[in-house]
MIDRENZA-243373 format. One record per residue (C-alpha): residue in one letter; y, x, z. Coordinates in nm, 3 decimals. Example, Ala and Ser with C-alpha at 12.3 -4.5 7.8 and 13.67 -1.06 7.14 Angstrom:
BEGIN
[torgu a [-0.450 1.230 0.780]]
[torgu s [-0.106 1.367 0.714]]
***
This chain:
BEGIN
[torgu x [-1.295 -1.238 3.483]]
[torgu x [-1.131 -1.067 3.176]]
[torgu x [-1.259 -0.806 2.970]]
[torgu x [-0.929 -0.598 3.011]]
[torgu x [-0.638 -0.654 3.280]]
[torgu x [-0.409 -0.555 2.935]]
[torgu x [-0.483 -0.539 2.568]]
[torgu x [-0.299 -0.377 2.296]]
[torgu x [-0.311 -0.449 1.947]]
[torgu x [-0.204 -0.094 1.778]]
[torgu x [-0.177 0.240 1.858]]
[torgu x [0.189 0.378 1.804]]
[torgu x [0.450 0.473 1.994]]
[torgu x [0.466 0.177 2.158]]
[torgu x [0.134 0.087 2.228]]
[torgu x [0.041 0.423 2.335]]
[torgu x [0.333 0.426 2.572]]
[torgu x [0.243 0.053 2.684]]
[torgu x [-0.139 0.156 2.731]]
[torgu x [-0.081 0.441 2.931]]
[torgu x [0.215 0.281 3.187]]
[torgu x [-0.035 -0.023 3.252]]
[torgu x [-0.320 0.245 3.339]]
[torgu x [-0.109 0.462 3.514]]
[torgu x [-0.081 0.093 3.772]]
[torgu x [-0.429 0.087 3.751]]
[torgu x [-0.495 -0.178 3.526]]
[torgu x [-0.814 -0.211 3.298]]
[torgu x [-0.617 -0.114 2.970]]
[torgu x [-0.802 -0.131 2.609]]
[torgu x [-0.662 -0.034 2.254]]
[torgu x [-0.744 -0.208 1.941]]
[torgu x [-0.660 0.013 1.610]]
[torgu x [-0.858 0.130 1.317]]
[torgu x [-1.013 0.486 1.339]]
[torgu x [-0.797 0.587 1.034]]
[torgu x [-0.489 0.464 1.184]]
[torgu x [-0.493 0.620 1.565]]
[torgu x [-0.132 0.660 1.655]]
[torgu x [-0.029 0.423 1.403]]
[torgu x [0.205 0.430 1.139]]
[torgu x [0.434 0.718 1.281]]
[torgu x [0.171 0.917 1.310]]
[torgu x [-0.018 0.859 1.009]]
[torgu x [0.253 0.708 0.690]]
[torgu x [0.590 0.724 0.844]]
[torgu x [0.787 0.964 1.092]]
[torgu x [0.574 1.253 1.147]]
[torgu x [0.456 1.302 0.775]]
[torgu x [0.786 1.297 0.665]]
[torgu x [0.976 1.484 0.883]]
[torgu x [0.670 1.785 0.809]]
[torgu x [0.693 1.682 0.480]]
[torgu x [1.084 1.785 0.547]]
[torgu x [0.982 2.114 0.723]]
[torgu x [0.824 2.204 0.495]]
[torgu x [1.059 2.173 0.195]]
[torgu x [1.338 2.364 0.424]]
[torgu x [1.108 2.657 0.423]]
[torgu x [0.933 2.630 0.059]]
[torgu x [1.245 2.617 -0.088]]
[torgu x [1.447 2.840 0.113]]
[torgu x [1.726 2.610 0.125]]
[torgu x [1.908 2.650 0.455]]
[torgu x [1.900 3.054 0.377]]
[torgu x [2.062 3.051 0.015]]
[torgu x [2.393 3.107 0.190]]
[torgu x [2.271 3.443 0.359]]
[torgu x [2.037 3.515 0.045]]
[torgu x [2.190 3.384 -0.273]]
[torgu x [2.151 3.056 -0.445]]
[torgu x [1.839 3.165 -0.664]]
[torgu x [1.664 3.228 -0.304]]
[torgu x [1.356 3.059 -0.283]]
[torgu x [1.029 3.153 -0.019]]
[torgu x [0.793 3.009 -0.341]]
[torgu x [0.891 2.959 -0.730]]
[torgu x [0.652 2.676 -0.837]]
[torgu x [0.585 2.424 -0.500]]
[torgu x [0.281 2.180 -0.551]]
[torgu x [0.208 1.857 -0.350]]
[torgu x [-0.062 2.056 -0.190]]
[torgu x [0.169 2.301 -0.072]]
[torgu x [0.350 1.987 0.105]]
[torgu x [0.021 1.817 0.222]]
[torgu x [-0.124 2.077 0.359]]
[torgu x [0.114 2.151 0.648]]
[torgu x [0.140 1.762 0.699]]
[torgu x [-0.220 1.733 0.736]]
[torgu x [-0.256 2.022 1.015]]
[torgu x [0.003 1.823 1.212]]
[torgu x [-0.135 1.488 1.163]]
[torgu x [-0.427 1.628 1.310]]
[torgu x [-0.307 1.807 1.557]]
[torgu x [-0.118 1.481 1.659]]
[torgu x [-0.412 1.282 1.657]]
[torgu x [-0.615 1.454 1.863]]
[torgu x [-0.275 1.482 2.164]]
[torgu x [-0.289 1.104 2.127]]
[torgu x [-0.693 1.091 2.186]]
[torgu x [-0.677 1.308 2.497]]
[torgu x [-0.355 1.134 2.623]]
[torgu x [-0.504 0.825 2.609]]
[torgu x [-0.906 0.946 2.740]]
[torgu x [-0.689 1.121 3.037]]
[torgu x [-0.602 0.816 3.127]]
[torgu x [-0.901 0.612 3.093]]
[torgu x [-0.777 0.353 2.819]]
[torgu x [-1.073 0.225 2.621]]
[torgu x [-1.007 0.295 2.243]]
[torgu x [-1.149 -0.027 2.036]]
[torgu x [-1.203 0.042 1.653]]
[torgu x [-1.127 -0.219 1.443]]
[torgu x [-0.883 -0.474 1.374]]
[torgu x [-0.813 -0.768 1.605]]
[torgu x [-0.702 -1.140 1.523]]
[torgu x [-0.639 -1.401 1.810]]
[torgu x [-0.893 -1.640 1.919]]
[torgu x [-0.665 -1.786 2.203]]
[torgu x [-0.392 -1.673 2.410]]
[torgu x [-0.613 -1.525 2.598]]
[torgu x [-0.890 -1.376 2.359]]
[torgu x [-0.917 -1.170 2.037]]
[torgu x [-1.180 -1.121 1.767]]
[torgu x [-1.194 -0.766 1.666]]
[torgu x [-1.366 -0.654 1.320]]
[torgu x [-1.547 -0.332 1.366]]
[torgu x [-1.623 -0.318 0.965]]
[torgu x [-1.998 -0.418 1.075]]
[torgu x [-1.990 -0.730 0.947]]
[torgu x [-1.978 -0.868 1.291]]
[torgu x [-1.733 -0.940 1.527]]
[torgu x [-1.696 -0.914 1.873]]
[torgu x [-1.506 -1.165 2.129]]
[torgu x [-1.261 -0.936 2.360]]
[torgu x [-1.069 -1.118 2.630]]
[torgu x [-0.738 -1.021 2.855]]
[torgu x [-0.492 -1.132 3.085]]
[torgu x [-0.223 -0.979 2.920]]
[torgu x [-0.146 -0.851 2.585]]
[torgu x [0.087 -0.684 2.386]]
[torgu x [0.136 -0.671 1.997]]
[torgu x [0.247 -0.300 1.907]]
[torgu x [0.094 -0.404 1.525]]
[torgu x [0.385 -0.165 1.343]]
[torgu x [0.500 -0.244 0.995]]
[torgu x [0.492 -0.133 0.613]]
[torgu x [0.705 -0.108 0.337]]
[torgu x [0.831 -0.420 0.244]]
[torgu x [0.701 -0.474 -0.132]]
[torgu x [0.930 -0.669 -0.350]]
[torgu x [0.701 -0.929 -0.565]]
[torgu x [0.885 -0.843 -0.887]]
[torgu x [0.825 -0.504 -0.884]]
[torgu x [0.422 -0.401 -0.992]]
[torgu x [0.370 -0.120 -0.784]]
[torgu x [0.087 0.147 -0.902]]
[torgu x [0.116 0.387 -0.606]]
[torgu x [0.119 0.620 -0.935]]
[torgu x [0.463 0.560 -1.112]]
[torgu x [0.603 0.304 -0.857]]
[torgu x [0.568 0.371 -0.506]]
[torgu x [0.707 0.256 -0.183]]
[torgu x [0.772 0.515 0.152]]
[torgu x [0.405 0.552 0.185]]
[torgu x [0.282 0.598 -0.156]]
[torgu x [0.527 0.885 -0.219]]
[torgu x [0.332 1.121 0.065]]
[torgu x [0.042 1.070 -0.201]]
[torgu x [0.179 1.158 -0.551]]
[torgu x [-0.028 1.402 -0.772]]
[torgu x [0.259 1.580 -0.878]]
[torgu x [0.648 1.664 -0.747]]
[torgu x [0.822 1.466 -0.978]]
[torgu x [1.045 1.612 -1.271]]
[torgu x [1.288 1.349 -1.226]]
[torgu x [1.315 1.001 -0.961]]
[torgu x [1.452 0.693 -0.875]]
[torgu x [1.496 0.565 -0.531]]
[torgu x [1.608 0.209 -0.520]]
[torgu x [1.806 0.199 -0.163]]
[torgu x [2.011 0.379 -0.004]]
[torgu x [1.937 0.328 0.388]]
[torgu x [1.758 0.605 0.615]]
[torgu x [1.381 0.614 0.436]]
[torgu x [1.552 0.626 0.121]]
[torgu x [1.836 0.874 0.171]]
[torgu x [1.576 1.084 0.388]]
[torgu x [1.302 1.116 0.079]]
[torgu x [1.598 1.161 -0.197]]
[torgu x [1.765 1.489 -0.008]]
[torgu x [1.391 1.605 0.006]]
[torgu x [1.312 1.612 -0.371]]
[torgu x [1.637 1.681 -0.417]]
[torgu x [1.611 1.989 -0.251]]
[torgu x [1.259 2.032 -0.438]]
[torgu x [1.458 2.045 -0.794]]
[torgu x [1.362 1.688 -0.841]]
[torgu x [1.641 1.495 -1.051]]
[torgu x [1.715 1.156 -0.790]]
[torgu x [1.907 0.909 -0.897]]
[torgu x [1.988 0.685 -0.603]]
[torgu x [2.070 0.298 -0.666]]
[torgu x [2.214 0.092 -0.403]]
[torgu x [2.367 -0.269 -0.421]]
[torgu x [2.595 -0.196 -0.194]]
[torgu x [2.933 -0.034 -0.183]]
[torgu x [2.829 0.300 0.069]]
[torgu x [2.524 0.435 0.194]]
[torgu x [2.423 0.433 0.556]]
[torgu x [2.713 0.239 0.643]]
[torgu x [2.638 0.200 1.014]]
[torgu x [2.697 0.588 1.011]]
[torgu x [3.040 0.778 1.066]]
[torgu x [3.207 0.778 0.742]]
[torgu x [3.349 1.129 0.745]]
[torgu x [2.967 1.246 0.787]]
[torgu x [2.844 1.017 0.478]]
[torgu x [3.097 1.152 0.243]]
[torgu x [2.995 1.540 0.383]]
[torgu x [2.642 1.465 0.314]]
[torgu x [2.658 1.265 -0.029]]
[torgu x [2.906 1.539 -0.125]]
[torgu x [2.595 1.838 -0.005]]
[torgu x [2.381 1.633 -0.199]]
[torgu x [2.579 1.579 -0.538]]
[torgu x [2.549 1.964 -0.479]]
[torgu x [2.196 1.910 -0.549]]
[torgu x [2.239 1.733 -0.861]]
[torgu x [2.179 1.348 -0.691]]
[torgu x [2.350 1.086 -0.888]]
[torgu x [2.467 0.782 -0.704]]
[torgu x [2.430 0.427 -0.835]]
[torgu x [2.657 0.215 -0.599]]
[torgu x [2.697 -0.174 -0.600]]
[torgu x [2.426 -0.144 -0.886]]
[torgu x [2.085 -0.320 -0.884]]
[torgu x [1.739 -0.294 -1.066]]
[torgu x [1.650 -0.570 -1.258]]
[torgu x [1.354 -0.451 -1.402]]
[torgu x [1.104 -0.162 -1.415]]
[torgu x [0.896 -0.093 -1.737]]
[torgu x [0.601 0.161 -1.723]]
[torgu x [0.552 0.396 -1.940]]
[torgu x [0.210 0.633 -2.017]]
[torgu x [0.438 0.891 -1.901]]
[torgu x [0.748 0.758 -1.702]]
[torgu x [0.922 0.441 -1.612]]
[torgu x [1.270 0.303 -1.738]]
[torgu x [1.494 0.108 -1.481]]
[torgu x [1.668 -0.138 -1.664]]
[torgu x [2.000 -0.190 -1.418]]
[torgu x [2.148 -0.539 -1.424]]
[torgu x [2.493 -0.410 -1.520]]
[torgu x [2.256 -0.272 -1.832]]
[torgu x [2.225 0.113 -1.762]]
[torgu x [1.863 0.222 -1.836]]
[torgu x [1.764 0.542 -1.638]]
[torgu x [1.430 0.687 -1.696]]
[torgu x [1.231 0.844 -1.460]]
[torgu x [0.864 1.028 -1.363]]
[torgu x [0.854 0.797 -1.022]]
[torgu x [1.043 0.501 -0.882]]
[torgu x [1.042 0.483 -0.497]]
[torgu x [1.125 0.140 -0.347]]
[torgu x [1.294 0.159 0.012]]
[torgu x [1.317 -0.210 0.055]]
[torgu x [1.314 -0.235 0.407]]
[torgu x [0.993 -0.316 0.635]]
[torgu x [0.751 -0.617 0.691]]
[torgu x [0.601 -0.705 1.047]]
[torgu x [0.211 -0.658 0.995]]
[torgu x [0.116 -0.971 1.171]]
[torgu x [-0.042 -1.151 0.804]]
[torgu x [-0.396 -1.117 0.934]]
[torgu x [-0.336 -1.164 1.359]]
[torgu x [-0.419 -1.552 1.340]]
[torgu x [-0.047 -1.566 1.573]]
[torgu x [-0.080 -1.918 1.547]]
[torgu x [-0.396 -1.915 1.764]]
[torgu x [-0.208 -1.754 1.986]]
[torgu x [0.059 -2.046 2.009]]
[torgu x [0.332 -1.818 1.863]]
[torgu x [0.478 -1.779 1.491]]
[torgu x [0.669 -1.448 1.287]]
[torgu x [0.952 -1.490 1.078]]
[torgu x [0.973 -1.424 0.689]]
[torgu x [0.973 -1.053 0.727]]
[torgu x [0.700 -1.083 0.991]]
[torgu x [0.866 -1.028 1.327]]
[torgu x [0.826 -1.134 1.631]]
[torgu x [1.102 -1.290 1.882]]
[torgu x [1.078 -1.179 2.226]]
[torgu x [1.329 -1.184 2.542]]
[torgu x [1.501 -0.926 2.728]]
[torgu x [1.167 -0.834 2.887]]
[torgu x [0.965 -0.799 2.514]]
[torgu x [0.768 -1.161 2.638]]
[torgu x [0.720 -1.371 2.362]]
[torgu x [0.695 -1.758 2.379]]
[torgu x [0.361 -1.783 2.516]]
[torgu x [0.410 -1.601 2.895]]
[torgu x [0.134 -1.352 2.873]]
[torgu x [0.198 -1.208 2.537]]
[torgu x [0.392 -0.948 2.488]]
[torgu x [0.575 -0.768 2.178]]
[torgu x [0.741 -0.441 2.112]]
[torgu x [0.825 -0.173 1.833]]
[torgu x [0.906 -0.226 1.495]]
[torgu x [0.731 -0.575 1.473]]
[torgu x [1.010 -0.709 1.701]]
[torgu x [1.269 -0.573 1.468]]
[torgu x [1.618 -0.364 1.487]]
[torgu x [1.647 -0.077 1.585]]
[torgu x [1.245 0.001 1.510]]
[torgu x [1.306 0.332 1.594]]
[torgu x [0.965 0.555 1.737]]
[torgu x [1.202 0.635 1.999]]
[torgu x [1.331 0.327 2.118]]
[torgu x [0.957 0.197 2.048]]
[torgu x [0.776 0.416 2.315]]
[torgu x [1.094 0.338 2.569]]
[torgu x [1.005 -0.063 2.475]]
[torgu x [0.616 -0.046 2.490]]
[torgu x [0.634 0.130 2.887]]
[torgu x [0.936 -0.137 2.981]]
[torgu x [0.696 -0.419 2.853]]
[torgu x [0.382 -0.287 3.043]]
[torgu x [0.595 -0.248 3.361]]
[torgu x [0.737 -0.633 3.360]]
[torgu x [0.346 -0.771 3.247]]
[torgu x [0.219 -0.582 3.588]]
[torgu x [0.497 -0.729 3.790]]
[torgu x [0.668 -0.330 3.887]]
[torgu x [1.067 -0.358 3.894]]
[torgu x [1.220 -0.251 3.530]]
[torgu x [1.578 -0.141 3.484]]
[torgu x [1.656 -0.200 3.124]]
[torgu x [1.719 0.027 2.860]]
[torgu x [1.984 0.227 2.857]]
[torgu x [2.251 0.149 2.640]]
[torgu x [2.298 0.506 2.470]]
[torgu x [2.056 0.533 2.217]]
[torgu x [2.055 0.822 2.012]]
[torgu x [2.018 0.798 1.598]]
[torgu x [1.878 1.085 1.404]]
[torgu x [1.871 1.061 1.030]]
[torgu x [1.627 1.331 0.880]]
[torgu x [1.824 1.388 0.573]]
[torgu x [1.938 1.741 0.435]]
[torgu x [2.115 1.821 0.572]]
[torgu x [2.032 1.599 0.896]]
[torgu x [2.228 1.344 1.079]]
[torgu x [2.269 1.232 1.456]]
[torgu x [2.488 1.003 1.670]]
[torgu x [2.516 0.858 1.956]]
[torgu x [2.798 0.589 2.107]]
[torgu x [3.099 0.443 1.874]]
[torgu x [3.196 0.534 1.537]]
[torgu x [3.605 0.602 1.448]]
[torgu x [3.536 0.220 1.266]]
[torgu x [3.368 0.078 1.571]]
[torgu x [3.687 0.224 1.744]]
[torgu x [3.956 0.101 1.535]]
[torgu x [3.794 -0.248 1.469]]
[torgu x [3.779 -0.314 1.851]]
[torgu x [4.125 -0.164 1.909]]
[torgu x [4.015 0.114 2.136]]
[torgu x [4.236 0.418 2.172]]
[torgu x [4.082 0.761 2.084]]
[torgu x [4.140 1.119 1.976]]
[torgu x [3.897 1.327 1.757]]
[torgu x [3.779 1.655 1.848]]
[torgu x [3.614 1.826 1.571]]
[torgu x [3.403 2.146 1.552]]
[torgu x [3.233 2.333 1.219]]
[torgu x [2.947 2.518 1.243]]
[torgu x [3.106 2.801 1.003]]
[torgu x [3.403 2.878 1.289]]
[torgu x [3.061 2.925 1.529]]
[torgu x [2.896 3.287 1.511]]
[torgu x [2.559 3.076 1.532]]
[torgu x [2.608 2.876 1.269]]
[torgu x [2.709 3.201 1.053]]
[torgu x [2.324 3.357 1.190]]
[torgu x [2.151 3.030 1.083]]
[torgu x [2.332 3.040 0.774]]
[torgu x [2.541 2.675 0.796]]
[torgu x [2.837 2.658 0.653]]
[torgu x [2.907 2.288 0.633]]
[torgu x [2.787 2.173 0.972]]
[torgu x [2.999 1.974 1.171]]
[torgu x [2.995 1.807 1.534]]
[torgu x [3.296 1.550 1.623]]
[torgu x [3.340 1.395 1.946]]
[torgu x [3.539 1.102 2.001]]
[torgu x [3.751 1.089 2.309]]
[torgu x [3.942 0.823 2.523]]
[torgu x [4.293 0.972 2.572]]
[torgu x [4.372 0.747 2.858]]
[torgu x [4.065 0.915 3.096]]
[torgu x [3.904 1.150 2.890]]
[torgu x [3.573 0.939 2.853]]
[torgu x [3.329 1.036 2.538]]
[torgu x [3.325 0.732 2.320]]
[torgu x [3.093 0.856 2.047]]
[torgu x [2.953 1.185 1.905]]
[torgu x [2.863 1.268 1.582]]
[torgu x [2.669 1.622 1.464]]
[torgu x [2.627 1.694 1.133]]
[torgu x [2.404 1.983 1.010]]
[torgu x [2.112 2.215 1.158]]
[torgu x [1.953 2.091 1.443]]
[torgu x [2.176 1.781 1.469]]
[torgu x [1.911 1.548 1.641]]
[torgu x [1.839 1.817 1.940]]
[torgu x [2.196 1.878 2.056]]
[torgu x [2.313 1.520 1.978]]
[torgu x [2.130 1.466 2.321]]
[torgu x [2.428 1.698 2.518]]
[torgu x [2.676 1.487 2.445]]
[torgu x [2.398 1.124 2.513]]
[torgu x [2.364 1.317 2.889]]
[torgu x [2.737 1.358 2.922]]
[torgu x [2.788 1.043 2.766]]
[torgu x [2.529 0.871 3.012]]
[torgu x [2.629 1.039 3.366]]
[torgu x [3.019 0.922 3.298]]
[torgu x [3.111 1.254 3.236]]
[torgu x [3.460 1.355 3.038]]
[torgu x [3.583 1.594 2.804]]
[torgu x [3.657 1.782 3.043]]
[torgu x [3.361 1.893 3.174]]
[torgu x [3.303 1.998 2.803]]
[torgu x [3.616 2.240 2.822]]
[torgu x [3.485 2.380 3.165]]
[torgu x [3.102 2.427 3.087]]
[torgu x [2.994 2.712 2.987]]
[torgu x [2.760 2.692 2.728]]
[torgu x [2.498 2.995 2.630]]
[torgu x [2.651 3.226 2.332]]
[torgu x [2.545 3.236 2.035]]
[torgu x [2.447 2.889 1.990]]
[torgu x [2.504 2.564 1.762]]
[torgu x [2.560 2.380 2.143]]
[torgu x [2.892 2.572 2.171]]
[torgu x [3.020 2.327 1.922]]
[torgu x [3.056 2.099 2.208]]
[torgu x [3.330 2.344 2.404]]
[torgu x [3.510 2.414 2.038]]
[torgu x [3.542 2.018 1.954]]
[torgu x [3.618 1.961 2.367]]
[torgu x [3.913 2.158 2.302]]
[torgu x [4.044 2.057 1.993]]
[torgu x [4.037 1.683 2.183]]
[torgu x [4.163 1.803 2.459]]
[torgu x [4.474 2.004 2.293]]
[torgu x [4.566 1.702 2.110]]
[torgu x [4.549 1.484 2.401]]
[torgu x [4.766 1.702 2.588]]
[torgu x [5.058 1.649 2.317]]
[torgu x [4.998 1.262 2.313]]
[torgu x [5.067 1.355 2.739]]
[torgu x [5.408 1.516 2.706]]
[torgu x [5.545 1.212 2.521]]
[torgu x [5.354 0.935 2.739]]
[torgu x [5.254 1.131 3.037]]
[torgu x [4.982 0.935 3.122]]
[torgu x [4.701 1.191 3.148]]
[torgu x [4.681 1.545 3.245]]
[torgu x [4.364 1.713 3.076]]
[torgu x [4.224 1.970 3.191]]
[torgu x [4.255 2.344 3.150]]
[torgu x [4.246 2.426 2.758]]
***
C-alpha cells in the first residue's frame, strides 16, 4: 500500500489543478510545497504580484484617465514601493487563503516542505526539522515551477541588479532603469515604471520585441511607450555591468555606456528541478531544467508525470492549470480529449496585449488568403467613457468562407474580450455571426461588430470581381 494514490510536487496552477481533478476521482491526493510558497510561483513572485503590481500603477498614476483629465493628472504625486506592496500583499493573501480552502474542500493533504526522489515510487520531503520523512505514491506529478534564469556573468545583488523577482522587492522606485530583454516579463515591468516616471532603457539583441506578436500591435505599443520616454536598444547587448555606491553603468558591446539606479535581467526561466534527485527517479532535465513529457504530460518513467512551466513553452498559468487536470485525468485512467488548440495570449503591458489564432505573418508565410477587419477604440462611445484613444481590435478573416483566422485586441481590457472572438473562433463560427450579433451598447465588445464589418465590406468588393462568396448583410 502507498501513502498517496497521487503525489504532487508544487503547488501552482498546475498542481493545484492536478491535485484537485485526482481527488475529485477519489484518489488519496497529497501536496508537497513550502509554507511560504503555497500556490507557487504565480501566486507568490510571478503573475499575480505583477499584474497587482500593474493595477496598481494604472490607478496611482492616473494613467488611463489623463486623456479625460489632462496629462499632469495623477490620483498621488510622490508613489512609494509601499504604496505598490501594499495592494499586492492584500491579494497575495487573499489568494492564498482561496487556494487553502480549495484544496481542504477537497480533502488534499498539504505536505510542508520540500521533496527529492528516493525512487520512482517514493520521495524524501524536508520539513526544515532536520529530519526527513519517507512519503510513497503510485503516481506522481512534478508541477516544481521555475525562476528567473540568472546569467553567471552578471553579479546580481537583488539591490542594484535584479531579476523578475527581485524587482517586486526594491527599496525605492527607481529614478532611472535598465531592462536587459525585451520578451513579455521584460516589456511587462518596463511599461510599468515607465508609467511610474521611471527612465527605462530597454536592450534587446534582437531586431523587434515580442516578435511572436502581431506587428501592427508592437509598433502601436513601442510607439505608446516612447510616449513615456522608453528608449529602445535593439540588436544591442550588455557586455558588462559595473556597480556603483549609487548606480550601475551597462557597458554595451557596440560600446554605449548607459547608467542606471537598477538593472533588471529578463533572461528567460530555469526548470527548478536542481535539488529533486530526478535521477533517482530514472529520469533527467535538460540545460534549462525541463522536463520532456508526451502528449499525455508522462515522462519516461510510466508513473511520473510533468506539467507547467517545468515542461517548457508556452508556460503560461493558463495553459498550466488546463495541463495539470489533463495529466491527473490520463494517471487515473478517465478518457481526456486534448487541449484545445486556441489558446489565448495576454501580455500585461501598458497598454495590454491579447491574441488568439494566426498573425497577418503566420498568414502570409503559409500562403493563406485573408482580409483585415479593424476596429479603434476612439470610433467606440466606450472607449471615449474609459478614456482610450489608441485601442485597437483586428480580426483576421478568410474571404473564401468567412472563417476567423486570428484576432488581435490592443488596449483596455484586451485579455477579457480577446476570449469573444477564442469562443467564435472555437465553435466554427464566421464573421458573420459578428455582423449579425448584437452586442450590449456602450461597450469595448462592440469592437467586434465594427471590425466584423469593415471585413466584411471589403470582402464583399473582393466578391463582385471573383464572386466566390456572398457575405452577409453589412
Amino acid at each position: 500500500m502507498y501513502d498517496y494514490d497521487m503525489l504532487v510536487l508544487g503547488s501552482g496552477p498546475s498542481g493545484q489543478k492536478a491535485a484537485i481533478a485526482a481527488a475529485k476521482l477519489g484518489r488519496r491526493v497529497a501536496i508537497v510545497d513550502r509554507r511560504d510558497m503555497i500556490g507557487g510561483v504565480c501566486i507568490n513572485t510571478g503573475t499575480v504580484p505583477s499584474k497587482t503590481l500593474r493595477e496598481a500603477v494604472l490607478y496611482l498614476t492616473g494613467l488611463s484617465q489623463r486623456d479625460l483629465y489632462g496629462s499632469s493628472y495623477r490620483v498621488k504625486e510622490e508613489i512609494t514601493v509601499s504604496d505598490l506592496a501594499a495592494r499586492t500583499q492584500h491579494v497575495i493573501s487573499r489568494q492564498t487563503d482561496v487556494i487553502r480552502n480549495q484544496l481542504g474542500r477537497n480533502r488534499v493533504a498539504m505536505i510542508t516542505g520540500t521533496g527529492r526522489f528516493a525512487d520512482p515510487h517514493a520521495v524524501w520531503v524536508d520539513g526544515g526539522s532536520g529530519r526527513e520523512v519517507r512519503v510513497t505514491f503510485d503516481k506522481v506529478v512534478i508541477a516544481a515551477g521555475t525562476r528567473p534564469a540568472r546569467p553567471d556573468s552578471v553579479d546580481f545583488d537583488d539591490r542594484t541588479i535584479v531579476d523578475s523577482d527581485g524587482v517586486l522587492n526594491l527599496h525605492a522606485v527607481p529614478r532611472s532603469m535598465v531592462v536587459v530583454g525585451a520578451g513579455v516579463i521584460g516589456m511587462e515591468y518596463a511599461s510599468m515604471f515607465a508609467a511610474l516616471g521611471t527612465k527605462v532603457t530597454v536592450v534587446e539583441r534582437r531586431d523587434r520585441m515580442l516578435d511572436f506578436c502581431d506587428e501592427e500591435v508592437v509598433e502601436s505599443l513601442k510607439y505608446h511607450l516612447r510616449d513615456l520616454s522608453v528608449t529602445f536598444r535593439f540588436g544591442e547587448e550588455v557586455a558588462a555591468v559595473e556597480k556603483h555606491q549609487t548606480a550601475a553603468l551597462c557597458v554595451l558591446k557596440s560600446g554605449k555606456k548607459i547608467v542606471a539606479d537598477t538593472v533588471m535581467y529578463s533572461a528567460g526561466r530555469q526548470g527548478q528541478t536542481d535539488d529533486l534527485a530526478l535521477d533517482a527517479a530514472g529520469l533527467e532535465a535538460d540545460r534549462r531544467g525541463r522536463i520532456q513529457v508526451d502528449a499525455n504530460y508522462r515522462t519516461a518513467v510510466e508513473n511520473i508525470y510533468a506539467v507547467g512551466d517545468v515542461i517548457g513553452f508556452p508556460a503560461l498559468a493558463s495553459t498550466s492549470m488546463e495541463q495539470g487536470r489533463l495529466a491527473a485525468q490520463h494517471a487515473c485512467g478517465e478518457p481526456v480529449r486534448a487541449m484545445h488548440e486556441l489558446q489565448p495570449i495576454g501580455i500585461y503591458t501598458i497598454p495590454e496585449i491579447s491574441f488568439v489564432g494566426k498573425t497577418e505573418e503566420e498568414l502570409t508565410d503559409s500562403s493563406t488568403p485573408f482580409e483585415v477587419g479593424i476596429a479603434r477604440y476612439r470610433e467606440l462611445a466606450r472607449g471615449q467613457i474609459v478614456g482610450d484613444s489608441y485601442g485597437m481590435l483586428k480580426l483576421l478573416v478568410s474571404p473564401d468562407d468567412g472563417r476567423l483566422l486570428g484576432v488581435h485586441v490592443f488596449g483596455t481590457g484586451a485579455t477579457e474580450i480577446v476570449h469573444v472572438g477564442q469562443a467564435v473562433m472555437g465553435c466554427g463560427g464566421t464573421v458573420d455571426y459578428l455582423v449579425d450579433a448584437v452586442f450590449n451598447y456602450p461597450t469595448l465588445a462592440e469592437a467586434y461588430k465594427v471590425a466584423a464589418l469593415d471585413a466584411s465590406n471589403k470582402i464583399r468588393n473582393i466578391t463582385r470581381i471573383d464572386g466566390r462568396r456572398s457575405p452577409g448583410p453589412s
